[in-house]
C-alpha positions, 0 to 999 in steps of 0.5 A, a space after each residue: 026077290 029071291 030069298 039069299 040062302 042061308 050060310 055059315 060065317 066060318 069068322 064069326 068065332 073071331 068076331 065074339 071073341 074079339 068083342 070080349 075084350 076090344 071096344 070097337 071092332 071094325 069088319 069089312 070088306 066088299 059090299 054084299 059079302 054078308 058083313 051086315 048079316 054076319 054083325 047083325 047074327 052076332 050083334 043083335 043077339 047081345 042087344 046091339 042096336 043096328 045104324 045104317 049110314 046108307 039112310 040119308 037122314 042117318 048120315 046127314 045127321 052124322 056129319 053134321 056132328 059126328 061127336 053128338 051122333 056118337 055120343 047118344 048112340 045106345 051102349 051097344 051100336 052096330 055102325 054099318 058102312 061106315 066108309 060113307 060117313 069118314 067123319 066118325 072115325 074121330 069122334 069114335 077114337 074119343 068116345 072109346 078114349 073117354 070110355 074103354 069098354 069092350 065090346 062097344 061097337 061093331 062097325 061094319 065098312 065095304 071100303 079098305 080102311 087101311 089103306 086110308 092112313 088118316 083113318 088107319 092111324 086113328 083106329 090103331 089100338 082101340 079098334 079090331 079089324 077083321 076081314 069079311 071074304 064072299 062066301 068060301 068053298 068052305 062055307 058053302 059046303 058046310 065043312 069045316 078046312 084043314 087044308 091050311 094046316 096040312 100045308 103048314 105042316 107037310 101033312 098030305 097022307 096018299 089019298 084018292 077023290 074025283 076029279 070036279 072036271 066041269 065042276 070046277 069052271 062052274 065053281 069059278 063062275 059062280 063066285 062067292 056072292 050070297 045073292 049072286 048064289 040065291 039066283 039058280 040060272 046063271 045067266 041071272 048070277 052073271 047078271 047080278 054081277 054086272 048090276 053089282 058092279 054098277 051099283 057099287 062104283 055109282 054108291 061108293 066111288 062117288 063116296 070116296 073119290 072126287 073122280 069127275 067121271 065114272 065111266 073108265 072104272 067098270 071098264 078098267 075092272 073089267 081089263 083088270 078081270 083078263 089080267 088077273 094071276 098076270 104080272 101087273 103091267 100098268 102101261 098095258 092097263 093104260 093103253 085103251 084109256 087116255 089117262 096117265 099111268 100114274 091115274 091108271 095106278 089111283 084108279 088101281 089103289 081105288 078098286 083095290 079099296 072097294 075090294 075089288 082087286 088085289 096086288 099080290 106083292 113079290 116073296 123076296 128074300 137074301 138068297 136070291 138076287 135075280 128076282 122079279 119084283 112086280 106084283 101080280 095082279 088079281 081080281 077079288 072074286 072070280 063070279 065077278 071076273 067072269 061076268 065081266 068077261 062074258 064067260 058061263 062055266 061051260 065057256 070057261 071050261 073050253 077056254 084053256 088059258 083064261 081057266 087056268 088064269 082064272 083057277 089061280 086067283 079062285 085058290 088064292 081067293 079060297 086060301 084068303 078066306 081060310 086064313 081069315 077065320 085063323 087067330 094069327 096072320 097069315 102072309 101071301 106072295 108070288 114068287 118069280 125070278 128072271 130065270 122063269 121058276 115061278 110059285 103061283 101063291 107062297 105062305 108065310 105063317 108061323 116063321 114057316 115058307 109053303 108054296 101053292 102051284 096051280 094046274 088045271 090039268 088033271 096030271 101033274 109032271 115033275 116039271 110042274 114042281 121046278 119053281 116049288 124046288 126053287 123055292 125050296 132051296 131059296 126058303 133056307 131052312 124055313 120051308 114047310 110044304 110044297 104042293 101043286 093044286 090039280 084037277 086030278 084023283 090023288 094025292 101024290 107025294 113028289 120027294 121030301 115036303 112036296 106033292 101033288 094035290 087035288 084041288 077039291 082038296 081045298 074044302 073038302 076032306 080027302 077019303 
């Protein structure tokens, strides 16, 4: 089995800190992101003992009575998947209600529990949760971002760099997967990947739904991965299956809490009243999208308009994951309005509007910035930057507040 490489988790800071003063703190996201190592690397240097609900036996007995399991666990647990055992979030609200200390648990889930309301409700002020990506490009490149706070900022000195050229469909296809990454052929990451996915949808959907049959999940993934960065379009999602739209969108909300899909909702404000008001939608790691769609980077590179697809939902991917290792929140939308000026990604943080267009050319023309104007105007005042993300060698300023930028950028800083 190949040794999985060893990375830094640029949210482990958030974790300590968090376990300081929070009883319990829940970390989740998709299944082999890292979750179990990250908990175990901060956890079991403290003197945390490990619980795993995938055993059997282990949660067998926490169902049975999930009060008594909780209550002999040792002071310091980590729980991991806990989204196979939807039992203990009750008996982990009382024990934390008898019990207020902080630092009690680490719980650790590969399912979205915000969007479940019964156990969302339950967690609310006793529990901190925190959000567990695939690896960034940040993380793999050992480098620590500040792409973020340029941006929020407007802080984008000229600079020059190279252009990743076929780099960068070779990064889209690789994915963030720790595993996926350990394997050097890519014919085998995509491989991974495909076996991911059927390992996931067998373990957890059988956990969370009461589906009948699994077989249309991976094949609504799979047409979700050639929709993504499109306008979500639930009948065109439907049309191969014989399912309602209303199953279509279940199945939908299913995926996205696997993480395996995302909805980006609509920037919206009173300025504006021809607005598109679709989400769009996005897959939630492109390795994953492009083994799904039989695509190796040098197929990826050739293929124009899937790149481009694909290259938007890699810069909204990598900015998530950036701003989940920040202390405050950080909001994403699209923008669109019935006129055809669009935004591919917009940022609200810190009472501050930027937007994010991506190009996977190597220029960038004054065209490229009609919806960033757009935006702009519609912010009112509260508009930070706008930059168009390029595959290009410099760092152009474009007017006040918006320029062209590499991509490379992102992870990297420029010289």
């Amino acid at each position: 089995m190949p040794r999985v490489r060893s990375f830094p988790r640029f949210l482990a800071p958030r974790l300590r800190e968090a376990l300081r003063d929070t009883p319990a703190v829940l970390v989740h996201g998709p299944r082999q992101s890292g979750k179990t190592t990250l908990a175990r690397t901060v956890g079991e240097a403290r003197g945390y003992r490990y619980v795993s609900f995938d055993d059997d036996a282990i949660r067998a007995a926490a169902k049975a009575d999930p009060i008594g399991f909780v209550a002999r666990l040792p002071a310091k647990s980590i729980l991991d998947e806990v989204q196979r055992v939807p039992e203990i979030f009750t008996a982990l609200k009382s024990a934390i209600d008898r019990r207020r200390t902080a630092g009690r648990f680490i719980v650790t889930g590969s399912a979205n529990v915000l969007l479940i309301p019964e156990l969302a409700d339950s967690l609310a002020g006793r529990i901190g949760i925190l959000r567990l990506h695939p690896l960034s490009q940040c993380e793999i490149a050992r480098s620590r971002p500040r792409f973020l706070d340029r941006l929020l900022h407007g802080q984008f000195a000229t600079a020059l760099c190279e252009p990743l050229g076929r780099d960068l469909a070779r990064r889209i296809a690789d994915g963030g997967y720790p595993a996926a990454l350990a394997r050097r052929a890519p014919a085998r990451r995509r491989a991974w990947y495909r076996d991911y996915i059927e390992t996931q949808i067998q373990r957890d959907v059988r956990d969370l739904s009461r589906l009948r049959s699994l077989d249309t999940l991976p094949k609504l993934l799979r047409l979700a991965a050639t929709h993504t960065a499109r306008l979500m379009n639930v009948a065109e999602l439907a049309a191969p299956f014989e399912l309602t739209r209303q199953t279509i969108h279940e199945h939908i909300t299913l995926l996205e809490r696997l993480f395996l899909v995302e909805r980006l909702p609509p920037w919206h404000t009173n300025q504006l009243s021809r607005l598109v008001k679709r989400p769009k939608l996005h897959v939630g790691d492109t390795g994953v999208a492009c083994a799904l769609m039989g695509l190796d980077a040098a197929r990826l590179d050739a293929d124009r308009p899937t790149l481009g697809c694909l290259l938007e939902t890699f810069v909204l991917q990598e900015l998530r994951r950036q701003a989940g290792w920040r202390p405050d929140p950080i909001d994403f939308f699209h923008f669109r309005d019935r006129d055809d000026f669009e935004v591919d990604i917009v940022i609200e943080a810190e009472g501050v509007v930027c937007g994010v267009e991506v190009k996977a050319a190597a220029t960038v023309h004054e065209s490229d910035l009609r919806g960033l104007r757009k935006l702009q105007s519609a912010a009112d005042g509260r508009f930070g930057a706008g930059v168009v993300l390029y595959d290009g060698g410099a760092i152009i300023r474009f007017g006040d507040s918006l320029f062209a930028v590499p991509v490379r950028t992102l992870w990297e800083a420029p010289q």
